[in-house]
MARBA-3410 file (N, C-alpha, C, O; in Angstrom, 1 decimal):
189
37.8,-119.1,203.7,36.8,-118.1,204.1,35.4,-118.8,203.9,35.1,-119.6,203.1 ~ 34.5,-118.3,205.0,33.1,-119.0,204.5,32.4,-117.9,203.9,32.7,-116.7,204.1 ~ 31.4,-118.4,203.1,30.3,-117.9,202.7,29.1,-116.6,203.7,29.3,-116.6,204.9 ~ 28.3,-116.0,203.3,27.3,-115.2,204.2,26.8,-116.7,204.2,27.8,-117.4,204.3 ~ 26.1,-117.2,204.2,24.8,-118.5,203.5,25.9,-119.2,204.8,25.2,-119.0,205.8
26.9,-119.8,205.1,27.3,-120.5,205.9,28.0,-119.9,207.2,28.5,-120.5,208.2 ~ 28.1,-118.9,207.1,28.0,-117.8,208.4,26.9,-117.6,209.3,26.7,-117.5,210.6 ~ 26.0,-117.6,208.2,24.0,-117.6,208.9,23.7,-118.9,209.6,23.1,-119.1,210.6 ~ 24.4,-120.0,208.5,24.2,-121.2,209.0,24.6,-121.2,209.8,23.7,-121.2,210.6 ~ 25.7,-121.3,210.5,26.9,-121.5,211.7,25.6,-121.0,213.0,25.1,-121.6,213.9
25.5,-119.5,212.6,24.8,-118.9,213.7,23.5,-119.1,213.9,23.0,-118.6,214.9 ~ 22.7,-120.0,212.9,21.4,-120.1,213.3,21.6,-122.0,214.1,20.7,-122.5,214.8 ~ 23.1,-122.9,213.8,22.6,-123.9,214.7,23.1,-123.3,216.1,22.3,-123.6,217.0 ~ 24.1,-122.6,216.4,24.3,-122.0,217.3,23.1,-121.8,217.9,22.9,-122.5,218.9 ~ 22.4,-121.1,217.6,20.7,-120.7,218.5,20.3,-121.8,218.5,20.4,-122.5,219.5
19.8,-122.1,217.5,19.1,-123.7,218.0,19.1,-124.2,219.2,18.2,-124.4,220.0 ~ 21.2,-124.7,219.4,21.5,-125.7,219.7,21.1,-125.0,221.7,20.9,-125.6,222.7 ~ 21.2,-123.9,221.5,21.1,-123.1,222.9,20.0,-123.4,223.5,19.8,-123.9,224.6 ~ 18.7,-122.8,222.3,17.4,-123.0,222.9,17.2,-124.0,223.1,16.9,-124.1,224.3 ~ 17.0,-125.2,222.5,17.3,-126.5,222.8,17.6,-126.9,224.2,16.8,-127.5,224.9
18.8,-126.3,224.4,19.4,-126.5,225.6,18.8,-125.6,226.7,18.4,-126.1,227.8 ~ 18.7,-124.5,226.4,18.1,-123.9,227.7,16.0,-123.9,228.2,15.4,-123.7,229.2 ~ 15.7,-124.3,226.8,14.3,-124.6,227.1,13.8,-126.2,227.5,12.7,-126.7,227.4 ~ 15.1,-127.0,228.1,14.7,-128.5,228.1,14.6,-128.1,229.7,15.4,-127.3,230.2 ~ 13.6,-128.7,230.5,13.3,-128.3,231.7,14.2,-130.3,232.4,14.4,-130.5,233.6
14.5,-130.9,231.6,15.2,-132.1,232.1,16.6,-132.1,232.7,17.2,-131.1,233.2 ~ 17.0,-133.4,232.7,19.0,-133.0,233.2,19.6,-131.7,232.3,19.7,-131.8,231.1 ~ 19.9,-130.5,232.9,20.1,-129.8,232.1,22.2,-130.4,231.2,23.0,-129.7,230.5 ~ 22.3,-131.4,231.7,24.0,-131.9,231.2,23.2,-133.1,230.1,23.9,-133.9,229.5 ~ 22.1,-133.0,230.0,22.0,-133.7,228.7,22.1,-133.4,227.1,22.5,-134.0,226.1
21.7,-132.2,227.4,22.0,-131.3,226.0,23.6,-132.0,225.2,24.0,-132.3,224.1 ~ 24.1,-131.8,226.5,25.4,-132.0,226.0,25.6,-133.8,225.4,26.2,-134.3,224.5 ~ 25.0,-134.1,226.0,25.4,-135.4,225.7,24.3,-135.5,224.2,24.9,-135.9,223.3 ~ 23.3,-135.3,224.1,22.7,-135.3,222.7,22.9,-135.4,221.3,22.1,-134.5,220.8 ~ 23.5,-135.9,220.4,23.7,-135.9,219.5,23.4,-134.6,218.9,22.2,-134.2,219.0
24.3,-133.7,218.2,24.3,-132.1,217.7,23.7,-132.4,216.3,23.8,-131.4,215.6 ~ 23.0,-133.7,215.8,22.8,-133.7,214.2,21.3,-133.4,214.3,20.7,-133.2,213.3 ~ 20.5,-133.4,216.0,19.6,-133.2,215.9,18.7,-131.7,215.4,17.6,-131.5,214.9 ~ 19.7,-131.0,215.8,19.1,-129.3,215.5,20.0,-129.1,214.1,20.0,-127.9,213.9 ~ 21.0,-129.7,212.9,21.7,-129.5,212.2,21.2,-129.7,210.8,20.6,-130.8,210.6
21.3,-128.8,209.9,20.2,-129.3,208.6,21.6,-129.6,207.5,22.7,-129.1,207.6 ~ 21.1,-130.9,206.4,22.7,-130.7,205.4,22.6,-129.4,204.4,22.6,-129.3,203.2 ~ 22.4,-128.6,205.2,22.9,-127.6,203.5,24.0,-126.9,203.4,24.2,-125.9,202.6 ~ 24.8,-127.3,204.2,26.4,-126.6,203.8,27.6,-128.1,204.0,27.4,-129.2,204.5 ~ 28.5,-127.6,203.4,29.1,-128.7,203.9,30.9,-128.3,204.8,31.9,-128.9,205.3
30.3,-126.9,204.7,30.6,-126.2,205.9,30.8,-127.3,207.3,31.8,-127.7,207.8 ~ 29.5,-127.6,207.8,29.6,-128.1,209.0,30.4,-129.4,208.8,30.9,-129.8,209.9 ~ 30.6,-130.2,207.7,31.4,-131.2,208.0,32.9,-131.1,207.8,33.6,-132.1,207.8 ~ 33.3,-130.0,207.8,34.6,-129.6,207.4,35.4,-130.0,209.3,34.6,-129.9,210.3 ~ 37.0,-130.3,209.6,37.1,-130.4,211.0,37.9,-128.8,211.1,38.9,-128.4,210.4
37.4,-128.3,211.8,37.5,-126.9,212.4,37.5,-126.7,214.1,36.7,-127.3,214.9 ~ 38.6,-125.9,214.4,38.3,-125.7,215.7,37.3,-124.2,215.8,37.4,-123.2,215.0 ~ 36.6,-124.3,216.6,35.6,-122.8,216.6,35.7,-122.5,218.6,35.7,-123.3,219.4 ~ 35.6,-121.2,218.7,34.9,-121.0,220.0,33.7,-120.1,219.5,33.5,-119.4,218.5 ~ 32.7,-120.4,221.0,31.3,-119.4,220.6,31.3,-118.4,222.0,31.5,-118.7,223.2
31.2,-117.4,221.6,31.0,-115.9,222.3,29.5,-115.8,223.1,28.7,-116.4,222.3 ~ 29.0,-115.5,223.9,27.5,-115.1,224.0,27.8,-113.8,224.5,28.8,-113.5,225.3 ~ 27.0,-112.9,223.9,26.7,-111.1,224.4,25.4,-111.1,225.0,24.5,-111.8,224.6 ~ 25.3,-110.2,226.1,23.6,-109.9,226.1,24.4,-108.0,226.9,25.1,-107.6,227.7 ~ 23.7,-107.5,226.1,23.7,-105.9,225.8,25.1,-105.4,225.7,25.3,-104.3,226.2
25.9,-105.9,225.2,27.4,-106.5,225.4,28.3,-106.7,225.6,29.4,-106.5,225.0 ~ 27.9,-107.3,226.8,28.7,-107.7,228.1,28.5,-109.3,227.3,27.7,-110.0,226.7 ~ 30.3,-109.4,227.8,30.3,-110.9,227.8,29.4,-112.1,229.0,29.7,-112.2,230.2 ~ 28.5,-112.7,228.4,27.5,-113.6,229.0,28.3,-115.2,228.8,28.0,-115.8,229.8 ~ 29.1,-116.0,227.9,30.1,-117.0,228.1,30.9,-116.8,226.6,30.9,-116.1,225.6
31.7,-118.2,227.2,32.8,-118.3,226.1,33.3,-119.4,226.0,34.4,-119.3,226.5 ~ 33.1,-120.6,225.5,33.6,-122.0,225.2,33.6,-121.9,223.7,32.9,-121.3,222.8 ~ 35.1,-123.0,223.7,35.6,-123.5,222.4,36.2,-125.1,222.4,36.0,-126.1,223.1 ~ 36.8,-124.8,221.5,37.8,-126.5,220.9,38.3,-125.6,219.9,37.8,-124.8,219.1 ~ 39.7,-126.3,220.4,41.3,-125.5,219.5,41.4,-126.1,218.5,41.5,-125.5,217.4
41.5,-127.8,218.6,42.0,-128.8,217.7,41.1,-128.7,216.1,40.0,-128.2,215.8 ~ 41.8,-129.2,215.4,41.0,-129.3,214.2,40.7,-130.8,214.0,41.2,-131.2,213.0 ~ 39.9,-131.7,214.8,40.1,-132.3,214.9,38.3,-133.2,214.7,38.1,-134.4,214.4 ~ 36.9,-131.9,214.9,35.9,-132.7,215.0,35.1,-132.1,214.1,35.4,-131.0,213.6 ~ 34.0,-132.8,213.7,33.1,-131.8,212.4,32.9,-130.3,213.1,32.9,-130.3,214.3
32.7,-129.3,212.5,32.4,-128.0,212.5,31.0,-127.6,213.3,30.8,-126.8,214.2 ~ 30.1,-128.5,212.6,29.0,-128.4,213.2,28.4,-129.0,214.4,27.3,-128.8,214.9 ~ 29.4,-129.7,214.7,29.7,-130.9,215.9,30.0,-129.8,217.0,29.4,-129.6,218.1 ~ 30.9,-129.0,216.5,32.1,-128.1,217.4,31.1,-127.1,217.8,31.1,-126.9,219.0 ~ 30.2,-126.2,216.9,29.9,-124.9,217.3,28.2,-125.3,218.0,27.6,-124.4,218.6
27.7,-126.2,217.9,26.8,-126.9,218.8,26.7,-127.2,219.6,25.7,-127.1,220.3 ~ 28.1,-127.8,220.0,28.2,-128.1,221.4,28.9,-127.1,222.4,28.9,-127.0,223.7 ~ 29.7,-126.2,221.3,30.0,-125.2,222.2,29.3,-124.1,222.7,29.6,-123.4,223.7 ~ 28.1,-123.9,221.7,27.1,-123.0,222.1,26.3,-123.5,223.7,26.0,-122.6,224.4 ~ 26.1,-124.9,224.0,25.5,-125.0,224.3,26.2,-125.0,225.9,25.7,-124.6,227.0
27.5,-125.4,225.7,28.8,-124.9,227.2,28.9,-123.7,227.1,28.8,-123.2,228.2 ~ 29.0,-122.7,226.1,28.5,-121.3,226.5,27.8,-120.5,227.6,28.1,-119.7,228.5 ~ 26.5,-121.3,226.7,25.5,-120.8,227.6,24.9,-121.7,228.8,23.8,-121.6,229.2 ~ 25.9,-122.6,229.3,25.7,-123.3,230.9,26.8,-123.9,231.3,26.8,-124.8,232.1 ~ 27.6,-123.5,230.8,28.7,-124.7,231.5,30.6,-123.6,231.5,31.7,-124.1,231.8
30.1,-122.0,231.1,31.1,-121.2,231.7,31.3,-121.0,232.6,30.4,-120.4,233.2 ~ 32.6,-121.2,233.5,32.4,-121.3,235.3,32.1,-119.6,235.7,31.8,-119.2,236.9 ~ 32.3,-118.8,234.6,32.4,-117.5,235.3,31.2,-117.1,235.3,31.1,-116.1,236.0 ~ 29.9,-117.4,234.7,29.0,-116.8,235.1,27.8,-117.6,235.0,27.9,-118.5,234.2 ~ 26.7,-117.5,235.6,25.4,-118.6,235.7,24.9,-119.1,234.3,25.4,-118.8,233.3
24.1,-119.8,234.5,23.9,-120.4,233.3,22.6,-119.3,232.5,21.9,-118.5,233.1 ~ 22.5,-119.7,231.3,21.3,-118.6,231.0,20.0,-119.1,230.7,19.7,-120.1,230.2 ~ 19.1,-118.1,231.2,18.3,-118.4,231.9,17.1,-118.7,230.8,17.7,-118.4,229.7 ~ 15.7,-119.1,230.5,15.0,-119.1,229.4,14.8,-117.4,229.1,14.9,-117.0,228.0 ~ 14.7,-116.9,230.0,13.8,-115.4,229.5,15.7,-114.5,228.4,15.9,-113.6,227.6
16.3,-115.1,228.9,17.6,-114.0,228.4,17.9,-114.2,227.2,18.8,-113.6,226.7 ~ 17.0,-115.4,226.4,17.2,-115.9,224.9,17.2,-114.5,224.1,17.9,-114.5,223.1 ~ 16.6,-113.9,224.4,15.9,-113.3,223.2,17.2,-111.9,223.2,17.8,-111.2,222.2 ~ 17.4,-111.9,224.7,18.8,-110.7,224.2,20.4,-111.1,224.3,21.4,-110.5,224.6 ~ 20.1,-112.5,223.9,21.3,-112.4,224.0,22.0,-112.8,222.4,21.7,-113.8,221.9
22.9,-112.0,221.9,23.6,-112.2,220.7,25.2,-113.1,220.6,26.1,-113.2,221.4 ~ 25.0,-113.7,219.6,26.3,-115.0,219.4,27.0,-114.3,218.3,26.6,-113.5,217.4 ~ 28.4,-115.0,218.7,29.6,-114.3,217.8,30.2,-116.2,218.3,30.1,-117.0,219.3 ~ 31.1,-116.3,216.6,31.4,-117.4,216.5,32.8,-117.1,215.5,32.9,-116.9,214.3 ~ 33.7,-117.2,216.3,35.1,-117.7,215.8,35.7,-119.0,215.5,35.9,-119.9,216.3
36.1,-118.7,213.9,36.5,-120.3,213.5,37.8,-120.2,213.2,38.1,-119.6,212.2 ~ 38.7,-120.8,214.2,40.4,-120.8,214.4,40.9,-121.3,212.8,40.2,-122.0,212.0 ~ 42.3,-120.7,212.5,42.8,-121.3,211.7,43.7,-121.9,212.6,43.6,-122.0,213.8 ~ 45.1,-122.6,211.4,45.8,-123.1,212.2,46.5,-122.7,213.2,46.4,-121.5,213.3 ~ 47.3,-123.4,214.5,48.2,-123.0,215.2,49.7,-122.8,214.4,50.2,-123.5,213.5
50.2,-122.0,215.0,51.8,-121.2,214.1,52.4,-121.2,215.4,51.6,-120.8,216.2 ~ 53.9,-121.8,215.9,54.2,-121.8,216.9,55.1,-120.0,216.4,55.4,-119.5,215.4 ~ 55.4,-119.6,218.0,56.2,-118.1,217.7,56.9,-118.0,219.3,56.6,-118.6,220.3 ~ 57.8,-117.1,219.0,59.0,-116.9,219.8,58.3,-115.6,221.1,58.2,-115.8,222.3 ~ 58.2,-114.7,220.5,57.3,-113.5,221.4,57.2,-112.5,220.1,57.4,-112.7,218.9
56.8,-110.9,221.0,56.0,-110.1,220.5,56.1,-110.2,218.8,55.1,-110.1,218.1 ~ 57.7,-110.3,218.3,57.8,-109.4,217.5,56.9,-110.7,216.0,56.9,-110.4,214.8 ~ 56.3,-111.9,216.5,55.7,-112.7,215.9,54.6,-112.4,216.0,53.9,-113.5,216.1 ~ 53.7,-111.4,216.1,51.9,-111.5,216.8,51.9,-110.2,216.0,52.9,-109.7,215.5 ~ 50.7,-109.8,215.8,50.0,-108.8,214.8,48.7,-108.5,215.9,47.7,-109.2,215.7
48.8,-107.7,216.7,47.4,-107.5,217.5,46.4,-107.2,216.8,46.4,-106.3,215.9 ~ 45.3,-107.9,217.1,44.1,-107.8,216.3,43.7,-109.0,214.9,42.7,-109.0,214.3 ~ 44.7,-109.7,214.7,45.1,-110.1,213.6,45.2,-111.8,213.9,44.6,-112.7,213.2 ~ 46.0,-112.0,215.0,46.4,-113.2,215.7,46.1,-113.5,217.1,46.7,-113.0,218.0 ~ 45.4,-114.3,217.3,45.0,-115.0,218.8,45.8,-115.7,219.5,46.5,-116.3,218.6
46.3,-116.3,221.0,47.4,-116.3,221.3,46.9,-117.9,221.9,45.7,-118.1,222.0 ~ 47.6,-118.7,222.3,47.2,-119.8,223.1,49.1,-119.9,223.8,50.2,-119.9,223.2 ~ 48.9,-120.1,225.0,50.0,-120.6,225.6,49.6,-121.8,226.3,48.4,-122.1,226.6 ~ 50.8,-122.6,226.6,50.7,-123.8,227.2,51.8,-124.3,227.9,52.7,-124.6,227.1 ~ 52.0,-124.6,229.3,53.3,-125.4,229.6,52.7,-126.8,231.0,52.2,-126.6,232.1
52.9,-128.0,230.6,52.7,-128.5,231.2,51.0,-128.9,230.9,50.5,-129.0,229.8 ~ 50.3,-129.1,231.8,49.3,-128.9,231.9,48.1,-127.7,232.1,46.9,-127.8,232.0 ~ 49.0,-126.4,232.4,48.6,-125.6,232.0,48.5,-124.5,230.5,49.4,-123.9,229.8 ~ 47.2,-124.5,230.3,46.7,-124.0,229.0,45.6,-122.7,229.2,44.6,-122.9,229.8 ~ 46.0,-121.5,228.5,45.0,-120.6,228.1,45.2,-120.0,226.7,46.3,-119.9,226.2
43.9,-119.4,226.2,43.7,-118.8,224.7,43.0,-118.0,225.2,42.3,-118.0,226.2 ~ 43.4,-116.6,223.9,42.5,-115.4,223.8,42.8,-115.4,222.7,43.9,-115.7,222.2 ~ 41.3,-115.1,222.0,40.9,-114.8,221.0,41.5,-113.5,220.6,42.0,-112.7,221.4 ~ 41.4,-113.2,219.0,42.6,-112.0,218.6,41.2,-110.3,218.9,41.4,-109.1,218.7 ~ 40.2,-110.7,219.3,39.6,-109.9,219.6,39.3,-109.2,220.4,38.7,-108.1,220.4
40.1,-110.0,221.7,40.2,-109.5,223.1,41.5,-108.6,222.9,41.2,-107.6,223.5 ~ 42.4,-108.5,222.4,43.5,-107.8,222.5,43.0,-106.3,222.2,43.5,-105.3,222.6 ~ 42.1,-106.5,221.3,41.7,-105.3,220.5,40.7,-104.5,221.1,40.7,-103.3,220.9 ~ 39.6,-105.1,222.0,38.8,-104.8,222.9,39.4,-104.4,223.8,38.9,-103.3,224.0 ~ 40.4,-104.7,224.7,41.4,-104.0,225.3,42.5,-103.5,225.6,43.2,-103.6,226.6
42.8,-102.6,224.0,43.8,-101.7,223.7,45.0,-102.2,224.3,45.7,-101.5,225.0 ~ 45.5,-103.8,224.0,46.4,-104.3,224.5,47.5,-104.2,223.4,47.2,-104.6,222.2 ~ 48.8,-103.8,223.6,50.1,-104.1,222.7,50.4,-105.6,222.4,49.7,-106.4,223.1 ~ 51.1,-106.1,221.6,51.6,-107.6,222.0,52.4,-108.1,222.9,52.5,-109.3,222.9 ~ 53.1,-107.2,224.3,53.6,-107.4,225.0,52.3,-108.2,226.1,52.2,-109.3,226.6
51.5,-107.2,226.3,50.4,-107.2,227.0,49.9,-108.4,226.6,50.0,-109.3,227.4 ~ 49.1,-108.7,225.2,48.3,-109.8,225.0,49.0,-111.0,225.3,48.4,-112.0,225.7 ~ 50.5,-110.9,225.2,50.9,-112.1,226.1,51.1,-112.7,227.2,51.2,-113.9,227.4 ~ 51.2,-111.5,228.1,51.2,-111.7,229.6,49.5,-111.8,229.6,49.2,-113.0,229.4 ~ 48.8,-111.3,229.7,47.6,-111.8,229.6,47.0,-112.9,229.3,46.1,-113.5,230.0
47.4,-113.1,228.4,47.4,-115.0,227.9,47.9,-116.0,228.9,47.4,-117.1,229.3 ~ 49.1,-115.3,229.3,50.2,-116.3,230.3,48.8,-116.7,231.7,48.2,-117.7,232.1 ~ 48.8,-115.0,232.1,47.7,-115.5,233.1,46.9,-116.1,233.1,46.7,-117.0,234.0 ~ 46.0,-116.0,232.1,45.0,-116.8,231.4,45.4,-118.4,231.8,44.4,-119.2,232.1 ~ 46.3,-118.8,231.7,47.0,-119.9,231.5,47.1,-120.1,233.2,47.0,-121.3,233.6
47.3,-119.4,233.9,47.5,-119.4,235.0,49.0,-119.6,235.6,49.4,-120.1,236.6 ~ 49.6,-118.8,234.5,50.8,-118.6,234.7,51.3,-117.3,235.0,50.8,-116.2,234.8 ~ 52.4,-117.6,235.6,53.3,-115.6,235.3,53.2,-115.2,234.3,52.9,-115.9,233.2 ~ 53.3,-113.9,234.4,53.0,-112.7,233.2,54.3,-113.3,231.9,54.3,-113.5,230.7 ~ 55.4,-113.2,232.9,56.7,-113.6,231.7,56.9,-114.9,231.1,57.8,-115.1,230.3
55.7,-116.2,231.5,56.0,-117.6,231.4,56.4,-117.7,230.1,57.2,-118.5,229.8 ~ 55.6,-116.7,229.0,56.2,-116.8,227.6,57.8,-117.3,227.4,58.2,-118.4,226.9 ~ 58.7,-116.2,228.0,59.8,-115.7,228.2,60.9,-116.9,228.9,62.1,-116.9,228.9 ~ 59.9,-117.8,229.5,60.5,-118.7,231.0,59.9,-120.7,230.4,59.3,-121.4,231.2 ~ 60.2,-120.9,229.4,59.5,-122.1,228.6,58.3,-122.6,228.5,58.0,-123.8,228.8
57.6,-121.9,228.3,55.7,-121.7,228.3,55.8,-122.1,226.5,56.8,-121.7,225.9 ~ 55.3,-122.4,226.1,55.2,-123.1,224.7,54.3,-121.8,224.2,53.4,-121.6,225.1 ~ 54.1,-121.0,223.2,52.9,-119.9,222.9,52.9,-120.1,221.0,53.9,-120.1,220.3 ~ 51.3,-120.4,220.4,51.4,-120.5,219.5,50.3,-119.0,219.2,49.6,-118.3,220.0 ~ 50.6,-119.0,217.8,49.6,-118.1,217.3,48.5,-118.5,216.5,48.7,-119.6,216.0
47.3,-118.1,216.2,46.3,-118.4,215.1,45.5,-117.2,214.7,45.4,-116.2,215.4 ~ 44.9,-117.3,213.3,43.8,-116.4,213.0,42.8,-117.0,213.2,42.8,-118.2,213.6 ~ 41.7,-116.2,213.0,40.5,-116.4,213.4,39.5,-115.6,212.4,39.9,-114.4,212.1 ~ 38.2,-116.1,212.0,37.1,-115.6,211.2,36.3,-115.5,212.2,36.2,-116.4,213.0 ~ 35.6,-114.4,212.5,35.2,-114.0,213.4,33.8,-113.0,213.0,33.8,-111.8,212.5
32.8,-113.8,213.3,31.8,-112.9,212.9,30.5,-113.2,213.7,30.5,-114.3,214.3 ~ 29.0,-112.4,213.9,28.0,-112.5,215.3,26.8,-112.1,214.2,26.9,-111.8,213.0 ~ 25.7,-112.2,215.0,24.4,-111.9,214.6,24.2,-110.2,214.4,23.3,-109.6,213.8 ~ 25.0,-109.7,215.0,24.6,-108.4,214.8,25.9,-107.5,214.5,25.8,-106.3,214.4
END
């Protein structure tokens, strides 16, 4: 579990790393390429821990984007920097955000635990556990919050996932690989 003190942290390079990004009037695909130690201060050591995280953006709250990294594989503060900053320009489902929408838009930051592989429903805890499926080269994840946001059962969150994945609803069922994870999950407001 993290700290309040490294929760704040998480969420203040998160902004940073946005405004950064959305107030550079330059290549706006540079951000991304930028080194994320530039907006990152050492006072946790939180951020050097390897964590997978995805970042949420709200503005009045409606989902505005949603990029992650599953793997535990890169620093923390690496992870939620750069995902803030695909969030907020580089989600295909909706435009990128704009300078004036800084101010209303609110961040929520989920930090994955491990993946648990599981068989179907009777392995998932809605609300509790996030789902990732995968076969082949196709791959989709929901967060354990969307299930709960949409009064979905575990039957549901996994056909949902499957789609996600761009699969049939039953692909779980039909050799679709599905793991489970928790998630800490917490936003600015």
């Amino acid at each position: 579990m993290t700290t309040d003190q490294d929760r704040k942290l998480l969420l203040r390079l998160a902004r940073a790393a946005i405004a950064a990004h959305v107030t550079r009037s330059v290549d706006p695909q540079s951000a991304l390429r930028t080194p994320e130690s530039a907006v990152r201060t050492p006072e946790s050591a939180m951020l050097s821990c390897l964590r997978g995280a995805f970042v949420s953006l709200h503005n009045r709250g409606d989902l505005r984007g949603c990029i992650g990294h599953i793997e535990a594989n890169q620093l923390l503060g690496d992870v939620v920097a750069r995902c803030a900053v695909a969030a907020c320009s580089a989600d295909p489902r909706f435009p990128p955000i704009a300078h004036i929408e800084l101010a209303e838009i609110d961040i929520e930051i989920s930090l994955l635990g491990p993946l648990e592989p599981i068989t179907g429903p009777e392995d998932l805890v809605v609300g509790r556990h996030g789902l990732l499926v995968e076969r082949g080269r196709q791959r989709g994840l929901l967060l354990p919050q969307v299930a709960t946001e949409w009064h979905w059962n575990a039957d549901a969150f996994l056909a949902h996932t499957c789609e996600k994945a761009g699969l049939p609803r039953d692909a779980w069922k039909k050799g679709a690989t599905v793991w489970r994870f928790e998630a800490e999950v917490f936003g600015e407001r």
